[in-house]
C-alpha positions in Angstrom: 38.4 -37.1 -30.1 41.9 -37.8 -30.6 44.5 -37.7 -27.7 47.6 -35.6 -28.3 50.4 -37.7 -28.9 52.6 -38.2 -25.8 56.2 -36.8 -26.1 59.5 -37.7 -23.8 60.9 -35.2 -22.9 64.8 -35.0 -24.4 66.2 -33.7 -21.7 64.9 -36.1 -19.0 67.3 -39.0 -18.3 66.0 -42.3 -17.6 66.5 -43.2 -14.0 67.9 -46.4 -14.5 68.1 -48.3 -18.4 66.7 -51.4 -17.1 64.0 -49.7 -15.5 63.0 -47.2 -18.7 60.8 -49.5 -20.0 59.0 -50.9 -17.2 57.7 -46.6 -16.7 56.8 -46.5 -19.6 55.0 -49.3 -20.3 51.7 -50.5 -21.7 49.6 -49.6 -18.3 51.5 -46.0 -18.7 51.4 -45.3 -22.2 47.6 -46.8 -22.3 46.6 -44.1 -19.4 48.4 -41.1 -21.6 46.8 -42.4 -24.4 43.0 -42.0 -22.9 43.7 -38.2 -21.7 42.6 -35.5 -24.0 43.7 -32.9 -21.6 47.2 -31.7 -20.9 49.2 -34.7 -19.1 52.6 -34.4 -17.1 54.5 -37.8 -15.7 57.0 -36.6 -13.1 58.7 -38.6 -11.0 62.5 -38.9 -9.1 64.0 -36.6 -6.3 64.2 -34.0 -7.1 61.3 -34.3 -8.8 61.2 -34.3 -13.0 59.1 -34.2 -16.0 59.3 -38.1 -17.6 57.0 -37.2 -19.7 54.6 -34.8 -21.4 52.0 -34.6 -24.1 51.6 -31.9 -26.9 48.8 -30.2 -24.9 51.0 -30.2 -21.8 53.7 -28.8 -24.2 51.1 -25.6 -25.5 50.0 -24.8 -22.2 54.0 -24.9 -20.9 55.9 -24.0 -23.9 59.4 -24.3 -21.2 58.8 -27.8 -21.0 60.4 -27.8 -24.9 63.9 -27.6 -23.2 63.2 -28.8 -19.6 62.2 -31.8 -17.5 62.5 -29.5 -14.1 59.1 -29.4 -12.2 59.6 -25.8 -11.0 57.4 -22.5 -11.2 59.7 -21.4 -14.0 58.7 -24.6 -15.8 55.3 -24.9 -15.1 52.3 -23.5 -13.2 53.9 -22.5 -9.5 50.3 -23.1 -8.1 51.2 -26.6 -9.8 53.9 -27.3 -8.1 53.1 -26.3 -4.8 50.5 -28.7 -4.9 52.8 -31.4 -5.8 55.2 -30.0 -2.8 52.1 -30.6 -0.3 50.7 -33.5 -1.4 48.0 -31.8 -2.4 46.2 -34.3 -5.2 43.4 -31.8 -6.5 43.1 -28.0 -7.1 42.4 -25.4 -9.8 44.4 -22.7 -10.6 45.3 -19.8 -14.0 47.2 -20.4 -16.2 47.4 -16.9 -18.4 43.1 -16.0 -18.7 42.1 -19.8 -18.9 41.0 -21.8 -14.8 42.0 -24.9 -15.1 41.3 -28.2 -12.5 44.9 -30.4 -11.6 44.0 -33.6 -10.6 47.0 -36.1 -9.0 46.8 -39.8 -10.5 49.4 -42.1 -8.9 50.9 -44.4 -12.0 53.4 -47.6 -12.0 56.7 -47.7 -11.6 56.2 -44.7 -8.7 55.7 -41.9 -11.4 52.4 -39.5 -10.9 50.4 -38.1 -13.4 48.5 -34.6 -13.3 45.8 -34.2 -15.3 44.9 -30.7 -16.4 41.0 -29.6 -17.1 40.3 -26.7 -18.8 37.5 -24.8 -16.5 37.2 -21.8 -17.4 33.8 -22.1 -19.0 32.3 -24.1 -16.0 33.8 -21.2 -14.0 32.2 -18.5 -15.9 29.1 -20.3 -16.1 29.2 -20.7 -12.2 30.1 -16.8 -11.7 27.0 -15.8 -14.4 24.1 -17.9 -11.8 25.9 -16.9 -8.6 25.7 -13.4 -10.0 21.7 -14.2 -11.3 20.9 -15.9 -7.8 22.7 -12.6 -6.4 20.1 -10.2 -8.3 17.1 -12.3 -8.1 17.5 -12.4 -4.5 18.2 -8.7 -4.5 14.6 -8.3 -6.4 12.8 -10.2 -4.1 14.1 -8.3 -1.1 13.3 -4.8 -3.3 10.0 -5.9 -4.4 9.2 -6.9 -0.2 10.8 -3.7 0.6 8.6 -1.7 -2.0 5.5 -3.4 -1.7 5.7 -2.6 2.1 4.4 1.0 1.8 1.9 2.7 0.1 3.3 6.1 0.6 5.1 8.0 -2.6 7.7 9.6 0.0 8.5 6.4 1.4 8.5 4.4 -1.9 11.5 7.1 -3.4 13.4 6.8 -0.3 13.5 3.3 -0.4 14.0 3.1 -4.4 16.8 5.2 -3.9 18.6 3.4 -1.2 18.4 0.2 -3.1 19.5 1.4 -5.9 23.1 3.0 -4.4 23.1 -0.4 -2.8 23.1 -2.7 -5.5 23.3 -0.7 -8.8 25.5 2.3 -8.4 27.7 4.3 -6.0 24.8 7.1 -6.2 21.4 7.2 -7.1 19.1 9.7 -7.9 15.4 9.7 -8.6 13.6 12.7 -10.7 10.1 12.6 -10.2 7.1 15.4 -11.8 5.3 17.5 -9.6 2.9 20.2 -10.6 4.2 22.8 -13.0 7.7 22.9 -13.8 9.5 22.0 -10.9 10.7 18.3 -10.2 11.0 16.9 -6.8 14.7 15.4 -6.8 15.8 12.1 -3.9 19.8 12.0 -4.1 21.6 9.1 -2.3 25.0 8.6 -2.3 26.1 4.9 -1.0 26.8 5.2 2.9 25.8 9.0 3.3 22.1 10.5 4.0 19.0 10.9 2.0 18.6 14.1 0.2 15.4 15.4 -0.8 14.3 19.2 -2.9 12.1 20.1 -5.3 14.1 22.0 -7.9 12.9 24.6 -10.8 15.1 23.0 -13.5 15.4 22.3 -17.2 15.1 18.3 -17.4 16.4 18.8 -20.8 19.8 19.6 -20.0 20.3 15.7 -18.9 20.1 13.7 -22.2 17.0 11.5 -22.4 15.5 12.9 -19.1 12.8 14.6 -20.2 11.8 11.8 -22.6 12.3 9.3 -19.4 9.3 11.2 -17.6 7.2 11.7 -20.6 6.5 8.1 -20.5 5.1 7.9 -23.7 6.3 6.8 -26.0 8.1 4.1 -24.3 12.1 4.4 -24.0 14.9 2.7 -23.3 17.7 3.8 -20.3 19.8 6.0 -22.1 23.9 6.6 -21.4 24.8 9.9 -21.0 28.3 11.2 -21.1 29.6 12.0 -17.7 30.6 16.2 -18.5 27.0 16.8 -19.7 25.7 16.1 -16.2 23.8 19.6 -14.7 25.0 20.6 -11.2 22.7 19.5 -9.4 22.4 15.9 -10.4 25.4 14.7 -8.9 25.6 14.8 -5.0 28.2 17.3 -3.3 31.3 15.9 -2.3 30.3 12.6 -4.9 34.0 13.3 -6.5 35.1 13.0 -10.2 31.5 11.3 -12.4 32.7 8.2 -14.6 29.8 7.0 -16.2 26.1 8.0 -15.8 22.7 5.9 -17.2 19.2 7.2 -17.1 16.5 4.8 -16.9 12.3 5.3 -16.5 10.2 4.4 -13.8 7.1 2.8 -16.2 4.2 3.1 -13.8 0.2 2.2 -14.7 0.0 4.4 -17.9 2.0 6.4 -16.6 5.6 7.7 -16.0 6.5 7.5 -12.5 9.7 9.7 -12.8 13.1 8.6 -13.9 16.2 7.2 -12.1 19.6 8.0 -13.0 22.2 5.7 -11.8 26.0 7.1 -11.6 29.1 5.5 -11.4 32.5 7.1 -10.0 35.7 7.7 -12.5 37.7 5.0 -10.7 34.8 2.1 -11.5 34.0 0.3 -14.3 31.5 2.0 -16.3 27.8 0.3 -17.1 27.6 -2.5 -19.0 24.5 -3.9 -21.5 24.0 -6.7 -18.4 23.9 -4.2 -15.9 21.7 -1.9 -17.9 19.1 -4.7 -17.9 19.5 -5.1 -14.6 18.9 -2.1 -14.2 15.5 -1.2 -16.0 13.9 -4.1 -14.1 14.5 -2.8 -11.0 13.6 0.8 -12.4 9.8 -1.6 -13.5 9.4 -2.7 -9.9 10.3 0.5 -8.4 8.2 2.5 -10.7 4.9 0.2 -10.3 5.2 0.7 -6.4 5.9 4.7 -6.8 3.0 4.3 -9.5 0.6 2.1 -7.0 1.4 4.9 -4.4 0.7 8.1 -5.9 -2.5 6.2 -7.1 -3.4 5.3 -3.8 -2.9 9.0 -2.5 -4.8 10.7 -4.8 -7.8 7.9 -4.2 -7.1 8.9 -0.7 -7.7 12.3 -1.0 -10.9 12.0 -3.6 -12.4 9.3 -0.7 -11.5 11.7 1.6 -13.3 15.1 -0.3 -16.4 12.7 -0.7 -16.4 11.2 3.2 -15.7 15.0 4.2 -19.4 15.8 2.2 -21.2 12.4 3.4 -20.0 12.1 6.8 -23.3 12.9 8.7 -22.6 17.2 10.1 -21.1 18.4 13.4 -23.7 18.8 15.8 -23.7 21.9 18.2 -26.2 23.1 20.8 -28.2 25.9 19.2 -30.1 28.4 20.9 -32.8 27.7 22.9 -32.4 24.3 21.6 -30.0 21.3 22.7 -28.7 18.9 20.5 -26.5 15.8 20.6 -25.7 13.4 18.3 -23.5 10.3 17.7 -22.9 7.9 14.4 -21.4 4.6 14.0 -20.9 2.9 10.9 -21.3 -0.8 10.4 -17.8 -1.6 9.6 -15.3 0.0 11.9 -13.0 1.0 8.8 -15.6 3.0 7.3 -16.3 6.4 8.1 -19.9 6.7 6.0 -22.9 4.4 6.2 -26.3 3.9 5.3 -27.9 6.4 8.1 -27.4 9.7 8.3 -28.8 12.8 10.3 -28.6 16.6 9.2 -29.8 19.5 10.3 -31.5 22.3 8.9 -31.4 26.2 10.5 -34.7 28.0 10.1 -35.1 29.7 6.6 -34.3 33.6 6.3 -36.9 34.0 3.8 -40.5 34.4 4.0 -42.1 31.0 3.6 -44.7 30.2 1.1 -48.3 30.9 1.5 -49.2 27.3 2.2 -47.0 26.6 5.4 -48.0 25.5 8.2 -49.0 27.9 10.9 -46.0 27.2 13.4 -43.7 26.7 10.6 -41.9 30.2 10.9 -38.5 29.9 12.6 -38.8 26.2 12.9 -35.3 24.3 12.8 -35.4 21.0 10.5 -34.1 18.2 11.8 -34.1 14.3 10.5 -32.4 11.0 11.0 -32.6 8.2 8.5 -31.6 4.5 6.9 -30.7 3.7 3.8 -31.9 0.1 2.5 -27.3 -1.4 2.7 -24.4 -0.4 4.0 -20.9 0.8 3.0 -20.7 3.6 0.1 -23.5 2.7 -2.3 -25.5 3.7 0.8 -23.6 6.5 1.8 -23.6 8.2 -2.0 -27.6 7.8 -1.6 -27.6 9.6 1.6 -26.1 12.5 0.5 -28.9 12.7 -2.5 -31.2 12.4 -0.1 -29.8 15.4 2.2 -29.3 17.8 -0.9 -32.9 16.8 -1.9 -34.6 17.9 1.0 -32.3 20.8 1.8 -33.7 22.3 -1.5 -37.1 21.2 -0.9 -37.9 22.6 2.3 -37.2 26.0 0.5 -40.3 25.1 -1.5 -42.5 23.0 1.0 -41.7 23.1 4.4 -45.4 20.7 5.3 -43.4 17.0 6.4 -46.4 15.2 4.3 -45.8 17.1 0.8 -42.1 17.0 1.3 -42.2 13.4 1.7 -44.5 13.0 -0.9 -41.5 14.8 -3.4 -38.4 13.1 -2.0 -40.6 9.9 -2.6 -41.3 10.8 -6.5 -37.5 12.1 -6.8 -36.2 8.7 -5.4 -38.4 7.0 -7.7 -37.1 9.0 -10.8 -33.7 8.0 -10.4 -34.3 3.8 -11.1 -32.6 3.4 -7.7 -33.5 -0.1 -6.0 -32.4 1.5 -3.0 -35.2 2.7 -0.1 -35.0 5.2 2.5 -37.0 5.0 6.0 -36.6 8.6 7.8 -38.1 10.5 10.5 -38.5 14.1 9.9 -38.4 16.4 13.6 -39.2 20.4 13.5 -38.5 22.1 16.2 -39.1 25.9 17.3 -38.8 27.8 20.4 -42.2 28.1 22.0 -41.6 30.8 24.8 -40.6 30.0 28.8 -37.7 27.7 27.4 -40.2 25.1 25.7 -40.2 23.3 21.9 -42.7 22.9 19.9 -41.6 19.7 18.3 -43.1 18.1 15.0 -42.2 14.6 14.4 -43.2 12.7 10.9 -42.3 8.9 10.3 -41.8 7.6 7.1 -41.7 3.9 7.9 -38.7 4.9 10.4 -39.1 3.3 14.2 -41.0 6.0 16.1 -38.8 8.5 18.6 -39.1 7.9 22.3 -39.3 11.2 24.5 -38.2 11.2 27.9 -40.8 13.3 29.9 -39.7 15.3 33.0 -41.2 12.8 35.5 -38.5 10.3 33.7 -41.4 8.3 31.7 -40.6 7.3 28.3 -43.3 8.0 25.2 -43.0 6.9 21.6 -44.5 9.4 19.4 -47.5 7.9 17.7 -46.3 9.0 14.3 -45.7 6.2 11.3 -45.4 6.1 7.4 -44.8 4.9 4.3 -40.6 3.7 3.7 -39.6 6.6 0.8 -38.3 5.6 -2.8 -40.2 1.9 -2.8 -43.9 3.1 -4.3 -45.8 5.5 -5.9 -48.3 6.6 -3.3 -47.1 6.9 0.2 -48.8 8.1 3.8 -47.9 9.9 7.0 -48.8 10.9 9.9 -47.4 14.1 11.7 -47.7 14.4 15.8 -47.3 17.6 17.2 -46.1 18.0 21.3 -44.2 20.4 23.5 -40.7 19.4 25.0 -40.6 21.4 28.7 -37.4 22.5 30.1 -35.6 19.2 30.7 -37.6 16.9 28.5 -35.5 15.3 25.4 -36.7 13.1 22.1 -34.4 10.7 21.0 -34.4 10.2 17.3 -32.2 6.9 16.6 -32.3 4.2 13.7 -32.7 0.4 13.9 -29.7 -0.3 14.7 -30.1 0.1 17.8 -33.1 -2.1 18.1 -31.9 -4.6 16.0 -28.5 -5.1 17.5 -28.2 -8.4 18.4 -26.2 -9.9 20.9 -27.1 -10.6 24.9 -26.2 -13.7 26.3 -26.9 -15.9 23.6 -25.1 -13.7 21.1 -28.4 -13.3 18.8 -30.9 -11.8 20.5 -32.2 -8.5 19.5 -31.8 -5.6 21.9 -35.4 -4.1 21.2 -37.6 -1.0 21.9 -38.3 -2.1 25.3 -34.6 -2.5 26.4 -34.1 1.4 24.8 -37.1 2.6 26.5 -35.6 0.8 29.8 -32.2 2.8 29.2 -33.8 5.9 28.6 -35.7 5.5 31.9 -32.6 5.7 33.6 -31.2 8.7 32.1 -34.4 11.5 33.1 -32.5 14.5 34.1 -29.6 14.0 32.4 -27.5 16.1 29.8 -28.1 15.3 26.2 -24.8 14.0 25.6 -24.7 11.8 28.6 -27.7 10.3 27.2 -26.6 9.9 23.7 -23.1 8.2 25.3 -25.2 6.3 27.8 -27.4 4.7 24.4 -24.2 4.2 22.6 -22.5 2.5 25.9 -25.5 -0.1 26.2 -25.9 -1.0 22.9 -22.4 -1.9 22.6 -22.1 -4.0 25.7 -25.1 -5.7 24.2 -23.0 -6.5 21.0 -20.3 -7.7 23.1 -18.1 -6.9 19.9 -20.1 -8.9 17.5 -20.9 -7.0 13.9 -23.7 -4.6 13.3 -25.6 -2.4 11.3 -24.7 0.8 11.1 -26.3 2.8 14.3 -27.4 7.0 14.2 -28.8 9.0 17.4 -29.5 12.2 17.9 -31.1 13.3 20.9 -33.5 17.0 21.0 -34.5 19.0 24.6 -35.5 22.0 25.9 -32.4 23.4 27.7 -32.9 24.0 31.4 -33.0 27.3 32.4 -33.4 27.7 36.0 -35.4 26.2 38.7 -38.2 28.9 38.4 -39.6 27.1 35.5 -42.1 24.7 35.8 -42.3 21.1 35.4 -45.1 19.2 33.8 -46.6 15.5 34.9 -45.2 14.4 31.5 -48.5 12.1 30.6 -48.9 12.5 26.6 -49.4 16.0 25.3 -50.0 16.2 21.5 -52.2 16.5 18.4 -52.2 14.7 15.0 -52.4 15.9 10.9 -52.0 14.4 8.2 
């Protein structure tokens, strides 16, 4: 590239004849020479123009006629600089940025050497602007990602957006029917939230925007077609408005609509851009949210149906009960206990002799843990509530949970123990107690001994052909059975930290609890199995505690040695 020819300047007058050519000589002319950029030479007091080149000349047509340094000659940012010996700067000169740099040359003359920097300057403005956003993003996506709750996720959408985006923001979202719930925020005021009955065609590209599907782009809508109630109260005269969708997973997550007062500048493409990636984060968090609640209310509906039932103290018959699942966070498990009220109609002709009025009651353990165990629970409970309409004998029901299990391919198994229970005059049970390869109840006899019912069986769901045994006994008034699962027995823990508790530590506790309420005995169980965890993990635990109620002190109590009979 060429360097612009240097040019005296007529009007300057050489300092001293003798002198003229010494400033301008070869070192000068050569250092004019090399600079492409516009080049002034001033020197003298007051200060003058020596020289100039023809890019210096452009950029400060005056200089044609003059050789004064002033702000009517040149740049005044120019010569202020010169004023404070100031040997660098940048400054305008009309729309261009340009960098003065201060040389010193012979013959006490000083060059400035003038840069064009606008580019650099726009260049530096466009990444301080994309740093800006990007920053902005990262602090939305933190902020969005926080939360998985839709109400929260709007509220913060919104505020970001009248932060960064707009001087208003306002986010349309579907709800059932044909309302929309609307969140208004106008920069610096208070969160407003309705749900409004309103045509979501009267905005321009709105209804499209929530459709989802197809795809659209944000879409500019001219300000006097905005509804009422899209633009905040008190938000004052609307200059530009931009609606843009909230994509979420397949679907749309509502729309926001970004507006703009009539004294700022209105959208432009960058900002739209801008714009509809924000819109993608927000609208995968509102998205991930409304997912999240809706799983959360389908878990919920299914816990509600699997979570082993409520249990109350019946008449003429005490119960207590207590569940804890393997992992804390869980509210369903592999055991389970239900209960089942006698039948109101007339049993068939094969029952069992003391099978009218008797209550059902069972407590078992699904082979795992978690909700695969849980799901196979609650087949197991709707299986035998429907078949102990049909066979109320423990051995023959057994025998068709077994085949059902067995039809359904599950790899799953099922130990249970099945407990019926009817009032036997004087305020005793008659208690039937069935194992199907389920650790044998313990009863705590009124003298405080503790007996395990001599019942056992076959595990349910693993083979074809299983076996049972059925023990029949009599609870008194203040005797109990504890049904429980093995994880109790097997929790291990102690001083070691993997030692099992065992039946003879449970039958130790019980000892210890003759004569107390059901519930006291159920807590007491719970208590002394956990300190034997000492908070280590453990599989998931069921009790449920039966007893004759006490009644008064005129009834009698019994020795409590074994009372009972076998079938099966």
């Amino acid at each position: 590239m060429t360097s612009p020819p240097l040019v005296p300047n007529p009007s300057a007058a050489p300092a001293s004849p003798p002198n003229t050519g010494s400033a301008v000589g070869a070192p000068l002319l050569r250092a004019l020479v090399d600079a492409v950029a516009p080049v002034l030479v001033i020197a003298g007091d007051p200060v003058r123009v020596r020289l100039h080149n023809k890019a210096a000349e452009a950029l400060f047509p005056a200089l044609v006629g003059s050789d004064a340094f002033t702000s009517h000659v040149v740049a005044p940012w120019l010569v202020q600089a010169q004023e404070q010996g100031i040997d660098a700067l940048d400054g305008s000169v009309g729309d261009r940025m340009f960098r003065a740099t201060a040389q010193p040359l012979p013959g006490e003359c000083t060059g400035w050497l003038l840069t064009d920097v606008t580019e650099e300057r726009a260049a530096l403005k466009r990444l301080s602007e994309e740093r800006s956003r990007t920053q902005f993003l990262v602090r939305a996506s933190a902020r969005l990602l926080a939360s998985l709750n839709q109400r929260r996720c709007l509220r913060v959408t919104a505020e970001l957006a009248a932060e960064q985006l707009a001087d208003a923001a306002v986010l349309v979202t579907p709800t059932r029917g044909r309302r929309v719930a609307v969140t208004r925020l106008v920069r610096g005021g208070v969160i407003e939230e309705m749900t409004l009955s309103v045509e979501v065609d009267q905005v321009p590209g709105l209804s499209d925007a929530l459709a989802g599907f197809p795809p659209v782009p944000s879409r500019w809508v001219h300000p006097d077609l905005a509804p009422p109630w899209l633009v905040p109260e008190g938000f004052g005269e609307l200059g530009s408005l931009v609606v843009t969708p909230l994509p979420g997973n397949g679907v749309s997550a509502g729309a926001l609509i970004l507006l703009r007062r009539a004294e700022q500048a209105g959208f432009n493409e960058e900002e739209e851009v801008f714009a509809r990636i924000f819109a993608a984060r927000a609208g995968a968090a509102i998205s991930a949210a409304v997912l999240y609640a809706e799983r959360t209310e389908t878990t919920g509906i299914l816990q509600r149906a699997l979570i082993p039932p409520a249990i109350e103290r019946m008449d003429a018959i005490d119960l207590a009960s207590s569940y804890r699942p393997a992992r804390a966070a869980d509210l369903i498990g592999g055991d389970f206990y239900d209960v089942h009220l006698p039948l109101p109609l007339p049993l068939p002709s094969n029952a069992e002799q003391d099978a009218p009025g008797e209550t059902l009651l069972m407590l078992g353990d699904v082979c795992g843990k978690g909700p695969g165990a849980a799901i196979l629970t609650g087949k197991i409970r709707n299986t035998i509530a429907a078949l102990r309409r049909l066979e109320p004998r423990h051995r023959q029901l057994l025998e068709l949970l077994n085949a059902t299990l067995l039809d359904d391919h599950d790899a799953r198994f099922v130990t249970l123990v099945l407990a019926g229970v009817a009032p036997a005059g004087n305020g005793r049970l008659d208690l039937r107690l069935t194992s199907a390869g389920h650790p044998a109840p313990l009863l705590i006899r009124a003298n405080g001994s503790v007996e395990q019912a001599p019942t056992r069986g076959t595990l349910i769901g693993a083979v074809p052909d299983i076996a049972s045994t059925t023990w029949t006994t009599v609870l008194e008034p203040g005797e109990m059975c504890l049904l429980f699962s093995d994880g109790v027995t097997e929790a291990r823990g102690g001083p070691g930290g993997r030692e099992m508790f065992g039946d003879q530590r449970l039958k130790d506790a019980l000892a210890e609890c003759a004569g107390m309420p059901l519930e006291a005995v159920v807590e007491r169980i719970e208590l002394v199995t956990s300190q034997w965890l000492g908070g280590g993990e453990h599989d998931d635990i069921a009790l449920m505690a039966i007893g004759a109620p006490r009644r008064g002190s005129h009834l009698s109590m019994v020795d409590g040695r074994g009372r009972g009979r076998y079938t099966g």
